[in-house]
Structure formats: C-alpha cells, structure tokens
PQR file with spaces between the fields and no chain letter, atoms N, CA, C, O and H, PARSE charges and radii, in Angstrom:
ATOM       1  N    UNK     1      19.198  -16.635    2.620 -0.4000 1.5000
ATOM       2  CA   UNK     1      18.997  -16.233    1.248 -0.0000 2.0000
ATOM       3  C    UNK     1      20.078  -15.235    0.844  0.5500 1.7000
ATOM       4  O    UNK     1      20.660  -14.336    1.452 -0.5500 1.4000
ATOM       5  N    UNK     2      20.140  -15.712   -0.394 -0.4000 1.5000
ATOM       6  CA   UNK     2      21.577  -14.422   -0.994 -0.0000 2.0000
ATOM       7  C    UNK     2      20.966  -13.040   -1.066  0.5500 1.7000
ATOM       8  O    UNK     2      19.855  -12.774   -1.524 -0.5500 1.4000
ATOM       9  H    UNK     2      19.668  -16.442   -0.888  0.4000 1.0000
ATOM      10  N    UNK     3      22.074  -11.976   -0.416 -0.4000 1.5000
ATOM      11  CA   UNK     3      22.103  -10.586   -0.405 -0.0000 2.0000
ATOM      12  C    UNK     3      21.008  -10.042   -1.797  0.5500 1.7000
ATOM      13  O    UNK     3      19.898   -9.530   -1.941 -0.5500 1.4000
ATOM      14  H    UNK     3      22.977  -12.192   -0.044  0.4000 1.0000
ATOM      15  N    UNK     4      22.075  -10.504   -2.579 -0.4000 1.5000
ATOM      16  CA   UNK     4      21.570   -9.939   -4.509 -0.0000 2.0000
ATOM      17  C    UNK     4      20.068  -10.327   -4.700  0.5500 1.7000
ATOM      18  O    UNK     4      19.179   -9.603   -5.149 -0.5500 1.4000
ATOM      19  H    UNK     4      22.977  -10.919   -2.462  0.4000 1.0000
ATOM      20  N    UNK     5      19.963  -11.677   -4.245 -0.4000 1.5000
ATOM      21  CA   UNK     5      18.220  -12.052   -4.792 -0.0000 2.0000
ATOM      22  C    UNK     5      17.259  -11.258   -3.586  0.5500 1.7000
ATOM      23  O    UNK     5      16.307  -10.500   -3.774 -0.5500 1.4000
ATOM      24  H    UNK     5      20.685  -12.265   -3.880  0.4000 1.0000
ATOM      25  N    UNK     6      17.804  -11.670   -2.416 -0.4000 1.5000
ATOM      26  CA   UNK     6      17.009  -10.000   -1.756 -0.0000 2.0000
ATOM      27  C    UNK     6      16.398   -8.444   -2.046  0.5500 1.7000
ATOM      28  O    UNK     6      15.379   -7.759   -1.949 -0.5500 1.4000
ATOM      29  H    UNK     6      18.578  -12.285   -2.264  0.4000 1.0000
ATOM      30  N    UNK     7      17.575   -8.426   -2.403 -0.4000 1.5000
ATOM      31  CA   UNK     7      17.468   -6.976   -3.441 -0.0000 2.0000
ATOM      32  C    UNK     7      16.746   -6.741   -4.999  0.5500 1.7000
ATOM      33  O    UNK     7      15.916   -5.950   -5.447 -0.5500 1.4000
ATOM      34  H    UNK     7      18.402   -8.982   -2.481  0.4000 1.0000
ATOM      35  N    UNK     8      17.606   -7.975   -5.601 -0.4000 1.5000
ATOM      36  CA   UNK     8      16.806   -8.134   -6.765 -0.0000 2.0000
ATOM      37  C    UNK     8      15.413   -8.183   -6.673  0.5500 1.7000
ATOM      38  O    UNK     8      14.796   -7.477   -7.472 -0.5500 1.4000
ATOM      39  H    UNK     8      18.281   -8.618   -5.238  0.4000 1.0000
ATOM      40  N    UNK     9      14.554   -9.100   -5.593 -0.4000 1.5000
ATOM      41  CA   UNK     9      13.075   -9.328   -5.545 -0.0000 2.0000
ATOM      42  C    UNK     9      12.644   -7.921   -4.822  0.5500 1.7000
ATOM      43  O    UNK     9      11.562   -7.622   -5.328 -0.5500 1.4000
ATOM      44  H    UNK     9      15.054   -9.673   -4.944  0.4000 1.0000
ATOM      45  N    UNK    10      12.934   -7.147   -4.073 -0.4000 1.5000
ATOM      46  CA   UNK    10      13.090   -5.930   -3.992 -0.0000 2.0000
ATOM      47  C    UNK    10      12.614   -5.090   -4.574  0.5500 1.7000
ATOM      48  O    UNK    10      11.527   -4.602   -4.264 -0.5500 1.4000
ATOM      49  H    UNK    10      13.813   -7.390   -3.662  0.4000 1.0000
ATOM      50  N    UNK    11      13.365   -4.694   -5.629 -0.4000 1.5000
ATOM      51  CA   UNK    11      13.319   -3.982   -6.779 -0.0000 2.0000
ATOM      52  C    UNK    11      12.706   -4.168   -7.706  0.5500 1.7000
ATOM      53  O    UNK    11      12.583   -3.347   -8.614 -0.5500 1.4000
ATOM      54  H    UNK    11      14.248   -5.090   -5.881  0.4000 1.0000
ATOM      55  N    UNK    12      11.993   -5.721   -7.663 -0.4000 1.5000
ATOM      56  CA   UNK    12      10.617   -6.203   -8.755 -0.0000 2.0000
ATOM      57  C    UNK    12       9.507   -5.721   -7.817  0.5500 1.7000
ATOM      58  O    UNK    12       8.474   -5.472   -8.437 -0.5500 1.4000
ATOM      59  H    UNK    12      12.094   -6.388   -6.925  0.4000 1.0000
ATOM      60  N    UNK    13       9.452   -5.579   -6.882 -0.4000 1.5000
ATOM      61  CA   UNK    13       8.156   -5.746   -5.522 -0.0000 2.0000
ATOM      62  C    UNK    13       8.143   -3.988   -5.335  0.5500 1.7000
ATOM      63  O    UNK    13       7.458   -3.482   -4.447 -0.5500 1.4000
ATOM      64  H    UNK    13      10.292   -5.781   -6.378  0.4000 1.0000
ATOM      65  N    UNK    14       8.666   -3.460   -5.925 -0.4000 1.5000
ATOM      66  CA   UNK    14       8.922   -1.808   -5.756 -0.0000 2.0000
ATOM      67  C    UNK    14       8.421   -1.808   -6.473  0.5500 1.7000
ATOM      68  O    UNK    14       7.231   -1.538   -6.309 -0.5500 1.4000
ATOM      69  H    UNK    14       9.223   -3.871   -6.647  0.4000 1.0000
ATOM      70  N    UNK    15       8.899   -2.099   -7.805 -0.4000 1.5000
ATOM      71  CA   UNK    15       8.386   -1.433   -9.719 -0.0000 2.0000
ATOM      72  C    UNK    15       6.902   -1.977   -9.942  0.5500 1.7000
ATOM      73  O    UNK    15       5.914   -1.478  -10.480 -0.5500 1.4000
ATOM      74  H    UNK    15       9.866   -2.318   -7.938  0.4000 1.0000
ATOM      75  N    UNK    16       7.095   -2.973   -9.430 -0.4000 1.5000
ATOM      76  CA   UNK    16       5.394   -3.591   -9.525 -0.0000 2.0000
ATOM      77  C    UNK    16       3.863   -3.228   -8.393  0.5500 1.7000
ATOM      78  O    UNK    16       2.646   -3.349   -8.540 -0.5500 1.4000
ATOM      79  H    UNK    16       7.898   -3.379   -8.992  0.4000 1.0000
ATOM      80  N    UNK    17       4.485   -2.897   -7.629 -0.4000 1.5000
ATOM      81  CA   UNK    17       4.018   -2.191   -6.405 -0.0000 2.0000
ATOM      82  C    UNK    17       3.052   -0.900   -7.269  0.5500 1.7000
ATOM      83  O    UNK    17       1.914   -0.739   -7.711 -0.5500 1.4000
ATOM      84  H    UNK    17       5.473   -2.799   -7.509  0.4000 1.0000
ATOM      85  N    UNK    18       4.444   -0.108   -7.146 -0.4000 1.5000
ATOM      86  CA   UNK    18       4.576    1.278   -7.887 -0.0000 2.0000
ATOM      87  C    UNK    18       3.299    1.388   -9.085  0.5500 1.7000
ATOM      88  O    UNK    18       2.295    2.079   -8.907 -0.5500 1.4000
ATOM      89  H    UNK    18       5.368   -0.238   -6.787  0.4000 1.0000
ATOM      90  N    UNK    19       3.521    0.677  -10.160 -0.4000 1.5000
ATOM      91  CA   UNK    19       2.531    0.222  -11.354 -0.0000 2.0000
ATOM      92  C    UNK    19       0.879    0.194  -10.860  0.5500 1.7000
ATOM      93  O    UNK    19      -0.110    0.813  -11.253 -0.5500 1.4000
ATOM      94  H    UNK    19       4.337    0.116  -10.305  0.4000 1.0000
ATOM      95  N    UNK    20       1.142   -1.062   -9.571 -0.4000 1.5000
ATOM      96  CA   UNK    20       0.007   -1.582   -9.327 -0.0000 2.0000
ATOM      97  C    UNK    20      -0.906   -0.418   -8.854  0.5500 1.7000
ATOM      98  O    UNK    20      -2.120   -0.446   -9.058 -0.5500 1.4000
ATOM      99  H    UNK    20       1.945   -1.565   -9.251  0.4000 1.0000
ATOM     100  N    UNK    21      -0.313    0.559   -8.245 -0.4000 1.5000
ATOM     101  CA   UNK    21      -0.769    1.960   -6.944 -0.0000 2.0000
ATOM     102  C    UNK    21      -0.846    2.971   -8.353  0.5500 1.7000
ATOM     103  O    UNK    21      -1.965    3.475   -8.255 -0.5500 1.4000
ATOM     104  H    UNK    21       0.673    0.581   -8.079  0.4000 1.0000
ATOM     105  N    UNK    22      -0.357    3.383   -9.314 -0.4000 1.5000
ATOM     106  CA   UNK    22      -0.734    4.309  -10.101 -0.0000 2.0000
ATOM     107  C    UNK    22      -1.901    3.963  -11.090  0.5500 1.7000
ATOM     108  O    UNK    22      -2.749    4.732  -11.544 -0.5500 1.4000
ATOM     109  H    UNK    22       0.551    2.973   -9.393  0.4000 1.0000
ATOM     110  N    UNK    23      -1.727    2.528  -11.330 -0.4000 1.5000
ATOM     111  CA   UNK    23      -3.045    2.111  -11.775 -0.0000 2.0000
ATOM     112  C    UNK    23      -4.592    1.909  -11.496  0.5500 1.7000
ATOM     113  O    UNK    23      -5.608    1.868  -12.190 -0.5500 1.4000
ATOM     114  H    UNK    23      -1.038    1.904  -10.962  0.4000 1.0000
ATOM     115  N    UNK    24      -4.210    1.777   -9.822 -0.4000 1.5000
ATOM     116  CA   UNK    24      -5.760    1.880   -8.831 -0.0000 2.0000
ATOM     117  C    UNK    24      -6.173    3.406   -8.786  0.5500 1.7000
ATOM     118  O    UNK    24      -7.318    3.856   -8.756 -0.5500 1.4000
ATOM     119  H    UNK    24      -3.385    1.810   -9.259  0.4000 1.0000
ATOM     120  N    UNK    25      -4.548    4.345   -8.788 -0.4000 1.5000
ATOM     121  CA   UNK    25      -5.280    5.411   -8.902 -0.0000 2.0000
ATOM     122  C    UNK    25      -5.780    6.465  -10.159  0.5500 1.7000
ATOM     123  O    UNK    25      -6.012    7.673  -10.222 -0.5500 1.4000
ATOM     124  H    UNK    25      -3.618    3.979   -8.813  0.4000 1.0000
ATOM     125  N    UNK    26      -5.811    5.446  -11.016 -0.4000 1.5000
ATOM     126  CA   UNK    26      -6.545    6.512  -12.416 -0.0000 2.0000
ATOM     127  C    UNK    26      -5.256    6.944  -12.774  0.5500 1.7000
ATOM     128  O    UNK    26      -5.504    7.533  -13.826 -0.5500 1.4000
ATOM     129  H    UNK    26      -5.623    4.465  -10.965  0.4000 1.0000
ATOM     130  N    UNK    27      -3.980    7.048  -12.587 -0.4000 1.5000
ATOM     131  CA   UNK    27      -2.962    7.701  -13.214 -0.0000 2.0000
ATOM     132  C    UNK    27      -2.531    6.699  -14.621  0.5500 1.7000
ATOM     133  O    UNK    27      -2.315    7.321  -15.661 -0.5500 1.4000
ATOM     134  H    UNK    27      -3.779    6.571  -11.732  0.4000 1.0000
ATOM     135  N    UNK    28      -2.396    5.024  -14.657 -0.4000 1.5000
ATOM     136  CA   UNK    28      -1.995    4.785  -15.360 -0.0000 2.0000
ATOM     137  C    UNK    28      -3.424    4.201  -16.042  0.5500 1.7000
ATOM     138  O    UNK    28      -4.066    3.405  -15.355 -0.5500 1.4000
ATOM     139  H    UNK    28      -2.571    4.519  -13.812  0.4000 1.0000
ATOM     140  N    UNK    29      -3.949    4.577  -17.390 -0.4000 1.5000
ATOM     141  CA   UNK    29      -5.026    4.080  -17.920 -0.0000 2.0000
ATOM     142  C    UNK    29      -4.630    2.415  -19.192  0.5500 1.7000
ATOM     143  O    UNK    29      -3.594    1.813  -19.472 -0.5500 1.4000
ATOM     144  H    UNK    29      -3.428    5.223  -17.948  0.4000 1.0000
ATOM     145  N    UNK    30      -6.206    2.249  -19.644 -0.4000 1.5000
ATOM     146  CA   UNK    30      -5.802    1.389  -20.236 -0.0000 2.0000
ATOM     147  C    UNK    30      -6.292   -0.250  -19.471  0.5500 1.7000
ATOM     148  O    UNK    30      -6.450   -1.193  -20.247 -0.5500 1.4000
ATOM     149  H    UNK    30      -7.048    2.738  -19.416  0.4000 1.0000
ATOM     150  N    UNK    31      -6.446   -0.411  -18.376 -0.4000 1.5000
ATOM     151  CA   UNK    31      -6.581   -1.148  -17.271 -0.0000 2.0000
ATOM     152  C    UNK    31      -7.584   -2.027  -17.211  0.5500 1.7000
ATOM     153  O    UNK    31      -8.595   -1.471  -17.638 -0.5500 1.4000
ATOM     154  H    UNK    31      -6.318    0.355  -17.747  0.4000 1.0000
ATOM     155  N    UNK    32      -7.832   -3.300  -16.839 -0.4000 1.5000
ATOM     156  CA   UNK    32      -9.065   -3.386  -15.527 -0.0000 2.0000
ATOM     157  C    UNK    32      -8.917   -2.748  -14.212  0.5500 1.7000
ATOM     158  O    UNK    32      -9.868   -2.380  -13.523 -0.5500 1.4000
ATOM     159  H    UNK    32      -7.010   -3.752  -16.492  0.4000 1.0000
ATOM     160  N    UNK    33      -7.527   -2.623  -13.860 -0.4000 1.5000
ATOM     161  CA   UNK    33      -7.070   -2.204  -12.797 -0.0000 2.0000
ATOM     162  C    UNK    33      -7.390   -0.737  -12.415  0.5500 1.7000
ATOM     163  O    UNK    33      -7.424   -0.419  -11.226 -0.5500 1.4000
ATOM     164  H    UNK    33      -6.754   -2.923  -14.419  0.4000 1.0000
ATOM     165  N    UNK    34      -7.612    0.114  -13.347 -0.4000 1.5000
ATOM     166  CA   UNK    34      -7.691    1.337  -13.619 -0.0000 2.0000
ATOM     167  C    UNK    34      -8.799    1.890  -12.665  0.5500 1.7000
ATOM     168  O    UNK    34      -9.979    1.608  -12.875 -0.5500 1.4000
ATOM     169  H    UNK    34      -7.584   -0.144  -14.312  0.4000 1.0000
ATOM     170  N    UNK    35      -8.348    2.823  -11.419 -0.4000 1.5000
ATOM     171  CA   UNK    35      -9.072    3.536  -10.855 -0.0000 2.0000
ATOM     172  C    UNK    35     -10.026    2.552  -10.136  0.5500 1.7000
ATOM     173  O    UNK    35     -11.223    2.785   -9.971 -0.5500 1.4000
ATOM     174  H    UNK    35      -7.390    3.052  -11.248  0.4000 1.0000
ATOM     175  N    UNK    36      -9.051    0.839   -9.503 -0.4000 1.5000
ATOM     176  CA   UNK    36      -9.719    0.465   -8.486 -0.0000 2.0000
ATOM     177  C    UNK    36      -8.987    0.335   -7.120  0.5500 1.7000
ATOM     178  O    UNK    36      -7.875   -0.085   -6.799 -0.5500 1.4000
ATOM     179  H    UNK    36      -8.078    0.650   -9.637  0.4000 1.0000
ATOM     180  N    UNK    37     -10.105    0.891   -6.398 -0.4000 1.5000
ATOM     181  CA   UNK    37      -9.169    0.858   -4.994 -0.0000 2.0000
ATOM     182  C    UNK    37      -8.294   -0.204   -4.327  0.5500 1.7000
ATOM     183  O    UNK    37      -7.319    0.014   -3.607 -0.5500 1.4000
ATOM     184  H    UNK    37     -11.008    1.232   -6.659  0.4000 1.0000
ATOM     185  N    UNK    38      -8.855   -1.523   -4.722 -0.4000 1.5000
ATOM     186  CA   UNK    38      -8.163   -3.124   -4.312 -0.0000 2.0000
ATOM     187  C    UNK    38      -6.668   -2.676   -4.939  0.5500 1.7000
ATOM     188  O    UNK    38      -5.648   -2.570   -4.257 -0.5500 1.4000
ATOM     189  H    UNK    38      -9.647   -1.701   -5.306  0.4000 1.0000
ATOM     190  N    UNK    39      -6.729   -2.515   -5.908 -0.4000 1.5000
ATOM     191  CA   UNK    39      -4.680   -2.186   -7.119 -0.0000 2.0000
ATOM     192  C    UNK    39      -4.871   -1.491   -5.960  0.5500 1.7000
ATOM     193  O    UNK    39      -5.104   -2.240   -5.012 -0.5500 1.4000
ATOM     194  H    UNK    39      -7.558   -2.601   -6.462  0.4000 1.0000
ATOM     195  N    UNK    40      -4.858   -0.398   -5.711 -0.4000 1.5000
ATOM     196  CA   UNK    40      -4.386    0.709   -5.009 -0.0000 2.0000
ATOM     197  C    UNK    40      -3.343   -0.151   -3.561  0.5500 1.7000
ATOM     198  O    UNK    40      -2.131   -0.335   -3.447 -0.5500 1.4000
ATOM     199  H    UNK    40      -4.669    0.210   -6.482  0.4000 1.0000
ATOM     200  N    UNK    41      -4.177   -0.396   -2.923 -0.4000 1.5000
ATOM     201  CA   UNK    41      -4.188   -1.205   -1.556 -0.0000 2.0000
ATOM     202  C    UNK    41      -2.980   -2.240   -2.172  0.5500 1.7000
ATOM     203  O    UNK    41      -1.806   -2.059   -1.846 -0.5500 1.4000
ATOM     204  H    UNK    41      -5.161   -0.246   -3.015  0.4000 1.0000
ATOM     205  N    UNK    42      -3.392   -3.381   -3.125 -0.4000 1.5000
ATOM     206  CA   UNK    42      -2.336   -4.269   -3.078 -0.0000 2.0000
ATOM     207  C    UNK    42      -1.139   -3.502   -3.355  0.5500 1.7000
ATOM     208  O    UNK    42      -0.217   -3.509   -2.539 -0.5500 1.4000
ATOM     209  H    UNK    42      -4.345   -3.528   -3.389  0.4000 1.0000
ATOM     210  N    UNK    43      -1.049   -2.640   -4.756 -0.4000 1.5000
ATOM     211  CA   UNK    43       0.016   -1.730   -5.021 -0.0000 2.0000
ATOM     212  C    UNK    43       1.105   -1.298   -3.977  0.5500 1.7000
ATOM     213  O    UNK    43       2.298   -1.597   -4.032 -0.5500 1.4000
ATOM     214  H    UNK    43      -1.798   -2.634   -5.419  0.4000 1.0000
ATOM     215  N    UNK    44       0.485   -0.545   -3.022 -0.4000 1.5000
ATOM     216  CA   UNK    44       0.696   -0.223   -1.747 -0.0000 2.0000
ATOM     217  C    UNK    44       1.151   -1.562   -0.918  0.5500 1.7000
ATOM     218  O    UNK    44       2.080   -1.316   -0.149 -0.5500 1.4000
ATOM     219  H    UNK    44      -0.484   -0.302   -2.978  0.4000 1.0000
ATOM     220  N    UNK    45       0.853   -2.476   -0.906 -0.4000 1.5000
ATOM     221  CA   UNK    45       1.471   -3.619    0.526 -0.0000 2.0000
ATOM     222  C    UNK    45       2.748   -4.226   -0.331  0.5500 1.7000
ATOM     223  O    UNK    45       3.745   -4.679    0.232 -0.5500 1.4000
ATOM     224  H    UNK    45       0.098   -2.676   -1.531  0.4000 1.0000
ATOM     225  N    UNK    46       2.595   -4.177   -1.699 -0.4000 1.5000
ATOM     226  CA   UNK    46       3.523   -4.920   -2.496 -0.0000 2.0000
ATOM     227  C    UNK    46       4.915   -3.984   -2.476  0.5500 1.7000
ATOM     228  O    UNK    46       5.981   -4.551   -2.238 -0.5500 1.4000
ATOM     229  H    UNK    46       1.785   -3.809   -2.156  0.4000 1.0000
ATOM     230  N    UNK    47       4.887   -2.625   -2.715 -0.4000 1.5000
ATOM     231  CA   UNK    47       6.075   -1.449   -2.867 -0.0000 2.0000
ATOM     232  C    UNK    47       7.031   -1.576   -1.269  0.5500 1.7000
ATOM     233  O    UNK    47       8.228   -1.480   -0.997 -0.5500 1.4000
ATOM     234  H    UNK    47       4.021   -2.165   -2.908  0.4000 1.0000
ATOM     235  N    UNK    48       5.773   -1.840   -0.461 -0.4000 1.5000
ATOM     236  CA   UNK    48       6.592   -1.295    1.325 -0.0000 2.0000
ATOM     237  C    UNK    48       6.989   -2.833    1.395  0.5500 1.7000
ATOM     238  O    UNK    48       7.687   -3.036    2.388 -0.5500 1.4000
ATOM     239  H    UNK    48       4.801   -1.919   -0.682  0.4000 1.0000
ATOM     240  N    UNK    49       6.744   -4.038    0.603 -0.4000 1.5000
ATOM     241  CA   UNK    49       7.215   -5.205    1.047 -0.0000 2.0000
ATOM     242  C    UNK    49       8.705   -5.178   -0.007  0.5500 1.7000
ATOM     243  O    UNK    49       9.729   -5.861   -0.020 -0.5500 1.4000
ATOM     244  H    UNK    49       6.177   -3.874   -0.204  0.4000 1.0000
ATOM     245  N    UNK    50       8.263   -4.159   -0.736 -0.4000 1.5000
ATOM     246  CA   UNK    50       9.859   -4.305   -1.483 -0.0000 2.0000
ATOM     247  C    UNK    50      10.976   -3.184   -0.756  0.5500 1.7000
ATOM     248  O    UNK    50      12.201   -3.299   -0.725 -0.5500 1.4000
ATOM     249  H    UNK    50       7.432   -3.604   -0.725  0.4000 1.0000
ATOM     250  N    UNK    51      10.378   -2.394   -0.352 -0.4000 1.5000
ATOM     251  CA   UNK    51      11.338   -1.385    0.684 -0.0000 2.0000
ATOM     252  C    UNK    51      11.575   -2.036    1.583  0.5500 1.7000
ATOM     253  O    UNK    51      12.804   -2.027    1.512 -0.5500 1.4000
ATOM     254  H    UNK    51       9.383   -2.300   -0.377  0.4000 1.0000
ATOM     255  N    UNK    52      11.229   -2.914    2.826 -0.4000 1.5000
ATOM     256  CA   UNK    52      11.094   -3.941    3.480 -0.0000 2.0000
ATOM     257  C    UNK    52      12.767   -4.541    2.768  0.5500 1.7000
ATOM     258  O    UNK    52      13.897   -4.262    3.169 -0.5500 1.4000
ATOM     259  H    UNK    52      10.230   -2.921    2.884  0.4000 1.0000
ATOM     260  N    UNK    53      12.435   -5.244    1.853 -0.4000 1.5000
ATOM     261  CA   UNK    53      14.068   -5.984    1.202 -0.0000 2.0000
ATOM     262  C    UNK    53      15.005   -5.009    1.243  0.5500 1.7000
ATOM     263  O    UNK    53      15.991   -4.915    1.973 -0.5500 1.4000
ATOM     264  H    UNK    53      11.517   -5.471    1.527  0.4000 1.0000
ATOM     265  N    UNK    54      14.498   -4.102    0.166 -0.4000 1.5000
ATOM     266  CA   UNK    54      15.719   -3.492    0.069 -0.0000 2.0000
ATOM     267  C    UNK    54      16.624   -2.412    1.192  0.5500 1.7000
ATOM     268  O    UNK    54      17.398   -1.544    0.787 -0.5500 1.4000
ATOM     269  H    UNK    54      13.697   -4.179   -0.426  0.4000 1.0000
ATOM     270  N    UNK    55      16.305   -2.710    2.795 -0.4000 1.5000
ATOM     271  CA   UNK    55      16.120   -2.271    3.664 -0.0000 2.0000
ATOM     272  C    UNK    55      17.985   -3.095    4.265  0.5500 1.7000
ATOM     273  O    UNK    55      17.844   -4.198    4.793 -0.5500 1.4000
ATOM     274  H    UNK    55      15.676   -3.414    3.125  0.4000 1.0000
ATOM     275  N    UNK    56      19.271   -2.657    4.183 -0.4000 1.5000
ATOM     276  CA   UNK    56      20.124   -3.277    4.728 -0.0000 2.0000
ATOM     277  C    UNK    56      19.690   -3.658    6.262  0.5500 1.7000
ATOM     278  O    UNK    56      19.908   -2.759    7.073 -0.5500 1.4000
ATOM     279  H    UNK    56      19.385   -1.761    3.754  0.4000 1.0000
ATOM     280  N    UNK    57      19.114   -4.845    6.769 -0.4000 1.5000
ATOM     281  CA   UNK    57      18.821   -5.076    8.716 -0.0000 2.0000
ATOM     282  C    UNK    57      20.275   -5.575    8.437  0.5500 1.7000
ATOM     283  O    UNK    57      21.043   -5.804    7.503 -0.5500 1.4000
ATOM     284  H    UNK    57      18.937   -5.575    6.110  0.4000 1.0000
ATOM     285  N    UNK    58      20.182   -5.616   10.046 -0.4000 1.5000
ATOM     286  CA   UNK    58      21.816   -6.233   10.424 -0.0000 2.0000
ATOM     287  C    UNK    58      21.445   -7.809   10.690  0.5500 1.7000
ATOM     288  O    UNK    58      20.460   -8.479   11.004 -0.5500 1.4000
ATOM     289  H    UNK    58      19.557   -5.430   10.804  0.4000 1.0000
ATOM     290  N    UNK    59      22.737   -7.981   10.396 -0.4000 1.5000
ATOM     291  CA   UNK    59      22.688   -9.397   10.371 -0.0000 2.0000
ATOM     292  C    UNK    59      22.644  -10.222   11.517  0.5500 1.7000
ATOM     293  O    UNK    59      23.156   -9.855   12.575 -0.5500 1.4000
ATOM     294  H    UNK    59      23.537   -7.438   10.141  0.4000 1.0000
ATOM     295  N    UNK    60      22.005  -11.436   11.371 -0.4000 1.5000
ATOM     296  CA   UNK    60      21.553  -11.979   12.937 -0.0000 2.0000
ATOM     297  C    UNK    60      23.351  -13.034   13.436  0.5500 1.7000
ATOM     298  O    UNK    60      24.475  -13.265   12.990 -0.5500 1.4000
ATOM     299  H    UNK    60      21.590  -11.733   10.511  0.4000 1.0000
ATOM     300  N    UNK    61      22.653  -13.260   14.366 -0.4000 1.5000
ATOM     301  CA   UNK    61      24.077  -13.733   15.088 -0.0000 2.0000
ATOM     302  C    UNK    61      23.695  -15.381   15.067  0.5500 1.7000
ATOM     303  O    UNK    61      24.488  -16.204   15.523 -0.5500 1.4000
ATOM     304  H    UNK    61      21.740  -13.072   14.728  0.4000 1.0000
C-alpha cells in the first residue's frame, strides 16, 4: 500500500478516533454518542489504530 494513503487513513482514524473519545466522554455534546462509554472505547481503538499508521515501521525485506 502507498506511503501517502497510509498516512492519509491515519490521520482520518486519529480525527475520528479523537471526536469519537470526546464524545463518549460528555466533552463534545449534542450526541447520541454523548457520555457513552461504547464511543469512548471505540474512540479509543480507532485513534491508536491511526497512530499505529502514522507510525514510520521499517520496511520489510
């Protein structure tokens, strides 16, 4: 897979992550999501799967 779309999906899986985790926790209102622990949790697996990308590993041989 290309470098850029790595990163790019990355950086959607961060911002959406991010959203998803301030919304489980009562910070972002307005919601169904709002102040439930499930957002929280997915929020959370979705952000570290985008740090995960945006993570330079070395390249395999």
């Amino acid at each position: 897979m290309s470098r850029k779309l790595l990163v790019g999906l990355g950086v959607v899986l961060l911002l959406l992550g991010g959203v998803w985790t301030a919304q489980g926790l009562g910070y972002l209102k307005g919601s169904f999501m709002t102040g439930q622990q499930l957002w929280t949790t997915i929020g959370l697996l979705c952000a570290g799967a985008g740090v995960m990308l945006l993570i330079p590993w070395p390249k395999r041989r």
